[in-house]
C-alpha positions in Angstrom: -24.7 43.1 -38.9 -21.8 41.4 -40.6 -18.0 42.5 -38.9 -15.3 41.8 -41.7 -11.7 41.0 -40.3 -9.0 42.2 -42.1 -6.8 39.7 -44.1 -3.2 39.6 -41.5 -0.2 38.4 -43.3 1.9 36.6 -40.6 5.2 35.7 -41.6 7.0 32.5 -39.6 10.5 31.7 -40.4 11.6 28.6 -39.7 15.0 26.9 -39.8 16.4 23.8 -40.7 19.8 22.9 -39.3 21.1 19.7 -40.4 19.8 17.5 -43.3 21.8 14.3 -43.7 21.0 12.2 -46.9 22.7 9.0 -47.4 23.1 6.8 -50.7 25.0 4.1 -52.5 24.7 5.7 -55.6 24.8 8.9 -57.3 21.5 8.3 -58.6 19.8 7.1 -55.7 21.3 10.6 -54.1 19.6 12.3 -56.8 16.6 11.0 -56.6 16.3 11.8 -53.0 17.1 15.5 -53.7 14.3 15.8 -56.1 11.8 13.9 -53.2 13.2 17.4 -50.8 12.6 19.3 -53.1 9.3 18.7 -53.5 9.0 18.6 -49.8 10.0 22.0 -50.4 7.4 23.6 -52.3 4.9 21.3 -50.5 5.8 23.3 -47.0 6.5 26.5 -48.6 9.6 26.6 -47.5 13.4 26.7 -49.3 16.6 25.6 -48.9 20.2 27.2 -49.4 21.4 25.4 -51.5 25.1 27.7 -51.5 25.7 25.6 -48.3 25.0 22.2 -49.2 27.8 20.3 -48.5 28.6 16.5 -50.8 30.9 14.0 -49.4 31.9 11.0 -51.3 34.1 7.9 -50.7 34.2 7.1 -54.2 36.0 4.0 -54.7 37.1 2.4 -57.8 34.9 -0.6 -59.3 37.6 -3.2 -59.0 40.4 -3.3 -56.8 43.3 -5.3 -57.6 46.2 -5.6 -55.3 48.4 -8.7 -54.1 48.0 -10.9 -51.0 51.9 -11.7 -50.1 52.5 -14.9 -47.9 53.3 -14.5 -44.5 55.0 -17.7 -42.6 53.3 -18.0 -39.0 55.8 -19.4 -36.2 53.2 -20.6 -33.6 54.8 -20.8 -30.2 53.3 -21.0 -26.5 56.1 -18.6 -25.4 56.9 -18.4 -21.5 54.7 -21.2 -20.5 57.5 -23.8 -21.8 60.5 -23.6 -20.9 63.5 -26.0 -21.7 64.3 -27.1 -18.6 60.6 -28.0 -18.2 60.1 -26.2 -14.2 57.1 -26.1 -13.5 56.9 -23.1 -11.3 55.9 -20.4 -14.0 52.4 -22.6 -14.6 51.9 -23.0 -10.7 52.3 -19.1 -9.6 49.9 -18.4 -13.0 47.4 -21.0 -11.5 47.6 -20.2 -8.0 46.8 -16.4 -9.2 43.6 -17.2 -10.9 42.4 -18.9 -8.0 43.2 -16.1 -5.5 42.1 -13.6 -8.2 38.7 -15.8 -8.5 38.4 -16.5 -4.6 39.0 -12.7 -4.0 36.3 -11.4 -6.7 33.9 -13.8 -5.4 34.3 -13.3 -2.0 32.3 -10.0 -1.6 29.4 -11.3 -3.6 26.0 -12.9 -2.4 25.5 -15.7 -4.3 24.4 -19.0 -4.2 25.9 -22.5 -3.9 24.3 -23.0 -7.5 25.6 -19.9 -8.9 29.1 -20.4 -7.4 29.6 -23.8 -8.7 28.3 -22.8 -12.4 31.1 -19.6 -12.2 33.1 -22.4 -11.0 32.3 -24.8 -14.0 31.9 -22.0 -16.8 34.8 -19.4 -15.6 37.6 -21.0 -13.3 37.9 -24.0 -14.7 38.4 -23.8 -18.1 40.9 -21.0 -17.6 42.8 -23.7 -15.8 42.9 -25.4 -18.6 44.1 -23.9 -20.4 47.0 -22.8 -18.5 48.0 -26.5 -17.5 47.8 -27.7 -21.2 51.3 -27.9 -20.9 52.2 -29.0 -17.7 50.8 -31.5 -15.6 50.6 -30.9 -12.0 50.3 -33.7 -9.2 47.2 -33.7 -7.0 49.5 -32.2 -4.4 50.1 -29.3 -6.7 46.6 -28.5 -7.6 45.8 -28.4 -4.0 48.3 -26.2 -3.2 47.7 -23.7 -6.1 43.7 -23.3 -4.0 
């Protein structure tokens, strides 16, 4: 004794928010729309194409437009001054050392580790403040 079952039509909607396609050129845009298209009729399923949405930063081939010359005035601004005081360089230094000695002083490290902060970090900031001004040994001890 065969049992037939009856053919059931189930219908499933399903939704598709956001589709983003992204090209250099019109064609290649194109070209993608036919490849969802046929993606499409593949999964039975359809787009509305009412709320497709096309943006475009279309820009002209060439671009012509001229490059004016600007005169650069290079200066090392407060860290000379004409009098040539060297207190302005000093306070700067001794801050990087305090501000160094203070961030360092809550961490666990190493004697290898502190020296290489030491070597890569302090130092060359030091540098570069005191390419100006030259401090006597005095000085630099003070500044630590």
């Amino acid at each position: 004794m065969m049992s037939s079952t009856p053919d059931i039509v189930v219908n499933n909607p399903v939704f598709m928010d956001d589709s983003t396609l992204i090209s250099s050129s019109k064609a290649g845009l194109e070209h993608m729309l036919s490849i969802t298209e046929e993606f499409y009729a593949l999964n039975n399923t359809s787009a509305n194409h009412q709320k497709y949405v096309l943006i475009s930063n279309s820009l002209p081939l060439t671009t012509t437009f001229t490059i004016l010359p600007v005169e650069f005035h290079l200066s090392l601004s407060d860290m000379v001054n004409i009098k040539g005081f060297r207190d302005f360089v000093r306070k700067q230094i001794a801050g990087e050392c305090n501000s160094f000695a203070t961030t360092l002083h809550s961490a666990r490290l190493s004697a290898k580790q502190i020296v290489y902060l030491y070597n890569s970090v302090l130092i060359p900031k030091l540098e570069y403040r005191m390419q100006v001004t030259h401090l006597s040994t005095t000085d630099c001890y003070a500044a630590t």
